[in-house]
DRENMI-843989 format. One record per residue (C-alpha): residue in one letter; z negated, x negated, y. Coordinates in steps of 0.5 Angstrom, whole numbers, padded with zeros to 4 digits, always signed. Example, Ala and Ser with C-alpha at 12.3 -4.5 7.8 and 13.67 -1.06 7.14 Angstrom:
BEGIN
a-0016-0025-0009s-0014-0027-0002
***
This chain:
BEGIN
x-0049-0019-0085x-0052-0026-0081x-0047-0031-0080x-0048-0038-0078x-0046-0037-0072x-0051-0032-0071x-0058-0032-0071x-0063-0027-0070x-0070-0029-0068x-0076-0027-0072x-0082-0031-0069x-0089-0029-0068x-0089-0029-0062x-0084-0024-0060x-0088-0018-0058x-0084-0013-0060x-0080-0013-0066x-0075-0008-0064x-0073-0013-0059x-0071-0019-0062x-0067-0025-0061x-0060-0026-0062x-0056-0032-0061x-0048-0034-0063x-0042-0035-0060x-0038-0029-0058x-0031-0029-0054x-0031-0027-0046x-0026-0026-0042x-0025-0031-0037x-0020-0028-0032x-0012-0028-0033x-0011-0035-0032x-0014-0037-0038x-0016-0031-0042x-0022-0030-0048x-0025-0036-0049x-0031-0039-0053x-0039-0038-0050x-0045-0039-0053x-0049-0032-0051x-0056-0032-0052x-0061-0026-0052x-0068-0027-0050x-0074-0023-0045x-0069-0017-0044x-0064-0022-0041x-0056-0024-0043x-0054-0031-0041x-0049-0034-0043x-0047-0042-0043x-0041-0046-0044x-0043-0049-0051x-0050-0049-0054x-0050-0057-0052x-0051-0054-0045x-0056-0049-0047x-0061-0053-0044x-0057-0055-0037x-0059-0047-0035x-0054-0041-0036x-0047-0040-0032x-0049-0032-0032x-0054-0027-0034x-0055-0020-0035x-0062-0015-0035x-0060-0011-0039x-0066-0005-0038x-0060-0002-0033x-0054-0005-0038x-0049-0001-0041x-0046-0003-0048x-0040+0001-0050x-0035+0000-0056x-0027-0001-0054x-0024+0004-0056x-0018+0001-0060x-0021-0007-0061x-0025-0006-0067x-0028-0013-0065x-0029-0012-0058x-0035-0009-0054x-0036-0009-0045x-0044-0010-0043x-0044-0007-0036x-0050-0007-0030x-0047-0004-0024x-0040-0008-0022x-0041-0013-0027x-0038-0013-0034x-0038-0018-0039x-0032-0017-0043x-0034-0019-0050x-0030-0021-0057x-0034-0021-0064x-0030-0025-0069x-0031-0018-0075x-0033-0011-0073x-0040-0012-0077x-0042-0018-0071x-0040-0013-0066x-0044-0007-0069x-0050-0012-0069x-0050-0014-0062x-0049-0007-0061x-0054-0005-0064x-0059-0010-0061x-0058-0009-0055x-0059-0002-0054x-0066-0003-0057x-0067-0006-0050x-0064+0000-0046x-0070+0003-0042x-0068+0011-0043x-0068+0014-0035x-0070+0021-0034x-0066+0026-0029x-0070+0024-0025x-0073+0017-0025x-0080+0017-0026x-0080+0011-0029x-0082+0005-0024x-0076+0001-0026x-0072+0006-0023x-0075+0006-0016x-0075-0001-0016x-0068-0002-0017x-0065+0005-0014x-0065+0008-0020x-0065+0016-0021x-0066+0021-0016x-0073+0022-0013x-0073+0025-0006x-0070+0032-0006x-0068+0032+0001x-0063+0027-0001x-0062+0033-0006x-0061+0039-0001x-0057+0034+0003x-0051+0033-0003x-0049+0041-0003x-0051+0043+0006x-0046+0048+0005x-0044+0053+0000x-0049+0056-0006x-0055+0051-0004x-0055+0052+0003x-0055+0059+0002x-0061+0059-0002x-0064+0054+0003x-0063+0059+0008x-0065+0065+0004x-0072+0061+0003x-0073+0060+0010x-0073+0068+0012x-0077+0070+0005x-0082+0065+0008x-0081+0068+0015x-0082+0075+0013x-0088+0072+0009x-0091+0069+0015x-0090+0076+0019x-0093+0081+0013x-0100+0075+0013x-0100+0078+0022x-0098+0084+0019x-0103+0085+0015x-0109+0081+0019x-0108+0086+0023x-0108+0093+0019x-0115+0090+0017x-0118+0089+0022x-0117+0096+0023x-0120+0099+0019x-0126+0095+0019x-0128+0097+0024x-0126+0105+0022x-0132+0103+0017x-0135+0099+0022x-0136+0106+0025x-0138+0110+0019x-0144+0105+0018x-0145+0106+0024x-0146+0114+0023x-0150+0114+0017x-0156+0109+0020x-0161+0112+0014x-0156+0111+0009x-0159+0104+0004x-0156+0102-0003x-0160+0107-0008x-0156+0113-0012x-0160+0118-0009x-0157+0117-0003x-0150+0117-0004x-0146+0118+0002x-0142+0125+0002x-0135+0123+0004x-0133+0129+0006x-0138+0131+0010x-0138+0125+0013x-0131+0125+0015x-0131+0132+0019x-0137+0130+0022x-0135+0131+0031x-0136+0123+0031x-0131+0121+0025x-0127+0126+0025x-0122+0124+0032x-0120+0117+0027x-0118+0121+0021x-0111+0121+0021x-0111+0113+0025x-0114+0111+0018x-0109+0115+0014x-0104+0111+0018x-0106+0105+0017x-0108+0105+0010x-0100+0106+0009x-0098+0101+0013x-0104+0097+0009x-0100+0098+0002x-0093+0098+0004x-0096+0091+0007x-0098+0089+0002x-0092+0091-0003x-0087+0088+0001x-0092+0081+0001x-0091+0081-0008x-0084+0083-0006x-0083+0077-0002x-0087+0072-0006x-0083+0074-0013x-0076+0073-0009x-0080+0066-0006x-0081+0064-0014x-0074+0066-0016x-0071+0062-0010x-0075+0057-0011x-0073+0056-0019x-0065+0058-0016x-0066+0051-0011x-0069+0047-0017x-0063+0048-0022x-0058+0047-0017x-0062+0040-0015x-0062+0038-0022x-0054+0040-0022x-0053+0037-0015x-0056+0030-0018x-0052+0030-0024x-0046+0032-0020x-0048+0026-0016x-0049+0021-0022x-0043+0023-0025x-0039+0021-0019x-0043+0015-0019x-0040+0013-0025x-0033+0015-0022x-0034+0011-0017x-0036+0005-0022x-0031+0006-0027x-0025+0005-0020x-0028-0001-0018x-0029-0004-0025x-0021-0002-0025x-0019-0006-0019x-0022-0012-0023x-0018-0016-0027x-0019-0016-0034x-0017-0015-0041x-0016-0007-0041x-0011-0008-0035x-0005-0006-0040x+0002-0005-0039x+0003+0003-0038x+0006+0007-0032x-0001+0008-0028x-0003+0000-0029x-0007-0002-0023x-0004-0009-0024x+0002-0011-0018x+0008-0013-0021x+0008-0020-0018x+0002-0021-0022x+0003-0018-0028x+0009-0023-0028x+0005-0029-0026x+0000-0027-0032x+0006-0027-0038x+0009-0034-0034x+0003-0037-0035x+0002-0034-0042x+0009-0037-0044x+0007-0044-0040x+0001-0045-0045x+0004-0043-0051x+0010-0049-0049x+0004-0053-0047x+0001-0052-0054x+0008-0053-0058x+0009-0060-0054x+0002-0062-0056x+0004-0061-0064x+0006-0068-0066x+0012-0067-0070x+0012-0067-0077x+0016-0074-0080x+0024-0072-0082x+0026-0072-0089x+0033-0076-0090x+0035-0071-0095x+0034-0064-0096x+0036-0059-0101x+0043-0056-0101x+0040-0050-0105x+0037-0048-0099x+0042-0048-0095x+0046-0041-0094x+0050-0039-0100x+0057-0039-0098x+0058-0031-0101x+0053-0026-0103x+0048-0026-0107x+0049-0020-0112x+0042-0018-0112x+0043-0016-0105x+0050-0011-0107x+0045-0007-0112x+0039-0007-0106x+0038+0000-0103x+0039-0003-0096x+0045-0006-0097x+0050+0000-0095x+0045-0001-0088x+0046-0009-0088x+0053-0010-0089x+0055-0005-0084x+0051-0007-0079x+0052-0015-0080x+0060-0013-0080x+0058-0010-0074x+0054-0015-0070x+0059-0020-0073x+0065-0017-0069x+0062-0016-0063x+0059-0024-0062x+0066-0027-0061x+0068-0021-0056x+0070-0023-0049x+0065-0021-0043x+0071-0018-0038x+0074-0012-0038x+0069-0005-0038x+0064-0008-0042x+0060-0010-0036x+0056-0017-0038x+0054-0021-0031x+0052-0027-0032x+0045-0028-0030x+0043-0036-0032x+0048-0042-0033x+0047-0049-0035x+0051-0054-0038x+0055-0051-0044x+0051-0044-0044x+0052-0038-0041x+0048-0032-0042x+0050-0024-0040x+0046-0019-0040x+0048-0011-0039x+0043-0007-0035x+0040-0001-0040x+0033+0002-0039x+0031+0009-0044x+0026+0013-0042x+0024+0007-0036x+0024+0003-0041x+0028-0004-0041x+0033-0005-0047x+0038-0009-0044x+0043-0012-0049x+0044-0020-0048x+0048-0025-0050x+0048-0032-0050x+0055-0037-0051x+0053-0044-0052x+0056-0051-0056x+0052-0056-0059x+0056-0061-0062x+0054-0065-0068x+0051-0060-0073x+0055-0054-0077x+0055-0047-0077x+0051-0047-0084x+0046-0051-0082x+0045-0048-0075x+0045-0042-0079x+0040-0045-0085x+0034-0046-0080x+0035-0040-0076x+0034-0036-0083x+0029-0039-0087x+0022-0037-0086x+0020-0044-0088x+0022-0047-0081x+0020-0041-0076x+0014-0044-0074x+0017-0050-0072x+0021-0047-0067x+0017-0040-0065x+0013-0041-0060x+0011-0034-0060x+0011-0032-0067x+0002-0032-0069x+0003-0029-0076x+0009-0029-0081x+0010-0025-0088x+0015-0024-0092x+0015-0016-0094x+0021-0017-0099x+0025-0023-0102x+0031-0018-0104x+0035-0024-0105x+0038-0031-0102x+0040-0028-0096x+0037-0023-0095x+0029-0023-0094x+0025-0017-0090x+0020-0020-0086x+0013-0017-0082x+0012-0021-0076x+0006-0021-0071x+0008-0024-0063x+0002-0028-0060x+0000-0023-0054x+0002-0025-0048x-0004-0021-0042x-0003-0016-0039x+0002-0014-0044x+0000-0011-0051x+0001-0015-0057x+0007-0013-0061x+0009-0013-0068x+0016-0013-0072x+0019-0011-0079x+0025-0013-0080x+0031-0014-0085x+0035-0021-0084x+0041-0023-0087x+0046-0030-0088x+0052-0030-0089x+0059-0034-0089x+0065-0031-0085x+0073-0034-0085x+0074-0039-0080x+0068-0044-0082x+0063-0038-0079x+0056-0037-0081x+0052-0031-0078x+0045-0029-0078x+0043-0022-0076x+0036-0019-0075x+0034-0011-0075x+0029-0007-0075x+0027-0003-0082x+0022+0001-0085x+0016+0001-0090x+0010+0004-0092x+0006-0002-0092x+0007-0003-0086x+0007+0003-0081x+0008+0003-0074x+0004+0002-0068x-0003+0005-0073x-0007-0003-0071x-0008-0006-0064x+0001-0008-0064x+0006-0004-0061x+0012-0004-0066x+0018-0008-0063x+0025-0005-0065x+0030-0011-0065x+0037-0013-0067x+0039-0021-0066x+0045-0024-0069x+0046-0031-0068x+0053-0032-0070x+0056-0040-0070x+0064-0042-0072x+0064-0049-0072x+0070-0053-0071x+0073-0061-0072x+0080-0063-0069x+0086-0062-0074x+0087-0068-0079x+0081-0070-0078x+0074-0071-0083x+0069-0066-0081x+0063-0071-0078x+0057-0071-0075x+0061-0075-0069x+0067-0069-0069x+0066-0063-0070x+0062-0058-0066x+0059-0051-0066x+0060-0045-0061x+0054-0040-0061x+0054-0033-0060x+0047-0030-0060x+0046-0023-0059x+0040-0019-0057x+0038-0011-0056x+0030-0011-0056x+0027-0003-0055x+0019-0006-0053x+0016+0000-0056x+0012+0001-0050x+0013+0000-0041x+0013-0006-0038x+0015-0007-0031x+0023-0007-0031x+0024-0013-0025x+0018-0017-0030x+0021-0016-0036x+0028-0018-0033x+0025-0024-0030x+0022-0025-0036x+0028-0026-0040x+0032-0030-0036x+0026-0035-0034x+0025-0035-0042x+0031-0034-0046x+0035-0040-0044x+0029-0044-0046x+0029-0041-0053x+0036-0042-0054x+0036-0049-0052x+0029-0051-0055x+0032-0048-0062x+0039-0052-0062x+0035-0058-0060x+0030-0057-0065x+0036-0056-0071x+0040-0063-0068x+0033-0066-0069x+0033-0064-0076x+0040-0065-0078x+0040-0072-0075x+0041-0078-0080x+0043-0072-0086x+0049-0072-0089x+0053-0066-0085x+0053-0059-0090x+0059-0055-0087
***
């Protein structure tokens, strides 16, 4: 189904109607740097161009691509996404919907020329295609089942050339044994009556003497020529034994043709250089690669112009000082409560002792720790961040980490965001999809959230992951993250005093254990986090401070 976007041609002029035009934007892949971006690509005269735009279509290409010797192949898991490939060149294309994709599958592989094994085409000579000189052939297998053939073609053709001496020679004799017996019967001419008595003419005194030398000649005349058949009928299998084994010789040498093409488009950058135990990608430049995947979402969330703040709010939606019923006779309560109670316990515990936090990033009032843990090689090291802000309470803190209303604002990484279930005011299941970050895989989370109050003036959010049919895991392009966040605040105001913006302060703990699904670079990761998380949780209490400025304090 046509869109817009694209356009295929169906002018008279186009000689044939099996190739026609078709132009509209597609997403190429740039480089790391900037990613997929937007081009204009146009199909014309067996060529692929593309162009910045379509207003500079007519300032010339930036690329282009005969597609005669072009290779055009579906990815195997981006529904959207298809490679045209000529040699060490690959552009890497993007449709915006499957059908787009299939239709410029389809059109471009109406312009693909069919080579023979052999090349026969004038195509193919001219630009190095297919194999047409079976010496190259022999010289791929000199030794082994080819050469031997090789060899044994050459004796049966030198046995030949002695049989044909042989043979030249045996009949020459016996020429001249009937040389001879002409020359014996003079008076004999062609009529019937005149037959020659062979007998008689063979115990003449004359002839007689040349009897057993003509026998002897005949038999070496006759086994001559039966070792020539013989020798001709092994010249014909071999030369049918060579010609298959230079068809596999030619196969093996396109197949390893096509290896040595698929190696080199593998030590290019590009969008398949997935995370994985076998990425080709070094280390420090998958680092520079999310560095700067997280430099241009911070770019991005700065340029957003910040929406006009309300004076007032609506106290409904902030936390509810006790548990909402509803959430008591829910299924996963039993799960909820137990792991909140937990996580709640563990986010105002000391880092000394045998625990083994160490201190990784300090700054101002945070502190962040981290314990090292990798499972089967991949990271899981449980963070922990201990942080203050003053002039913002614990509830409000809690309010703006736990509705899904604000998440955008202060999320850098978030691209999708539905609410599974809203089980009851404080407790919502949650499906979120993260922007992808390359080289790494886009990731995904289903995950139950639930806010509560605790004594001392504590609110606690905690975040963990949970199951749903709706929403299986890693069946898409994401891989599924396994998380479990609690982001816990206790607010206090010095004794005797009224609670005000001006007094009181808020001590944060925010816990973190996150299972990426799926390997990265340990050292990456690791300096990913401790470049990142520091960030976030400075970028989230500012963004609360904002919003709570010039609004009456909720405690």
């Amino acid at each position: 189904m046509m869109d817009e976007n694209n356009t295929l041609s169906d002018n008279s002029d186009i000689e044939d109607s099996s190739n026609p035009e078709l132009r509209g934007y597609l997403s190429k892949w740039t480089n790391y740097i900037h990613g997929w971006q937007d081009r204009f690509i146009v199909l014309k005269d067996s060529t692929l161009s593309y162009y910045k735009s379509e207003l500079e279509s007519n300032l010339g290409c930036r690329g282009a691509l005969c597609l005669k010797k072009a290779k055009v192949k579906p990815h195997e898991f981006d529904d959207c996404r298809f490679d045209v490939s000529v040699n060490d060149c690959v552009w890497y294309l993007r449709a915006q919907n499957p059908e787009e994709k299939q239709q410029w599958i389809d059109v471009l592989e109406s312009f693909k020329v069919v080579e023979s094994g052999y090349g026969t085409s004038s195509d193919s000579s001219s630009n190095g295609g297919g194999l047409r000189r079976h010496g190259s052939v022999t010289s791929l297998q000199s030794t082994g089942s080819h050469g031997r053939t090789s060899r044994r073609l050459a004796e049966k053709i030198a046995e030949l050339d002695t049989y044909t001496e042989l043979l030249s020679k045996q009949a020459s004799q016996l020429q001249n044994y009937f040389d001879k017996c002409v020359t014996a019967c003079p008076q004999i001419n062609d009529d019937a009556a005149d037959a020659i008595d062979a007998v008689q003419l063979a115990d003449s005194v004359d002839i007689k003497q040349y009897a057993e030398e003509v026998r002897a000649t005949s038999a070496s005349f006759r086994a001559t020529c039966d070792a020539t058949v013989l020798a001709v009928q092994n010249c014909t299998d071999l030369l049918k034994r060579r010609e298959k084994q230079a068809r596999q010789a030619e196969e093996l040498y396109m197949a390893l043709k096509n290896q040595l093409a698929e190696a080199r488009l593998a030590s290019k950058p590009g969008p398949d250089h997935e995370e994985g135990p076998h990425s080709t990608l070094p280390d420090d430049e998958f680092y520079d690669a999310v560095e700067t995947g997280f430099d241009k979402m911070e770019e991005e969330r700065c340029a957003r112009v910040a929406p006009p703040v309300e004076v007032t709010r609506d106290e409904v939606e902030l936390p509810p000082p006790s548990i909402d019923n509803r959430l008591t006779v829910h299924s996963l309560w039993p799960e909820i409560d137990r792991i909140s109670t937990e996580q709640l316990q563990a986010a105002f515990e000391g880092v000394g002792g045998q625990i083994g936090w160490q201190l990784f990033a300090e700054e101002g009032d945070m502190r962040m720790y981290r314990r090292e843990v990798e499972v089967d090689g991949m990271v899981m090291d449980p963070l922990k961040a201990m942080h203050k802000v003053r002039g913002v309470s614990a509830r409000e803190m809690c309010h703006y980490f736990f509705n899904p209303q604000y998440r955008y604002e202060w999320e850098t990484t978030l691209e999708t965001m539905n609410i599974v279930e809203a089980i009851s005011s404080d407790a919502i299941v949650f499906h979120q999809t993260f922007k992808r970050i390359w080289p790494a895989s886009q990731r995904d989370a289903l995950f139950w959230s639930h806010v509560r109050a605790a004594p001392q003036h504590t609110y606690v959010v905690t975040n963990h992951s949970t199951t749903n049919d709706e929403y299986p895991s890693n069946t898409g392009a994401c891989i599924r993250l396994f998380v479990t966040v609690c982001l816990a605040c206790r607010t206090q105001w010095p004794a005797g005093e009224t609670p005000s913006r001006d007094n009181i302060s808020t001590s944060i703990a925010y816990c973190s254990t996150v299972n990426p699904g799926g390997w990265a670079p340990a050292g990456v990761l690791r300096a990913v986090y401790k470049r990142e998380y520091p960030k976030f949780l400075k970028r989230f209490t500012n963004y609360v401070v904002e919003q709570c400025r010039g609004k009456p304090l909720v405690m």
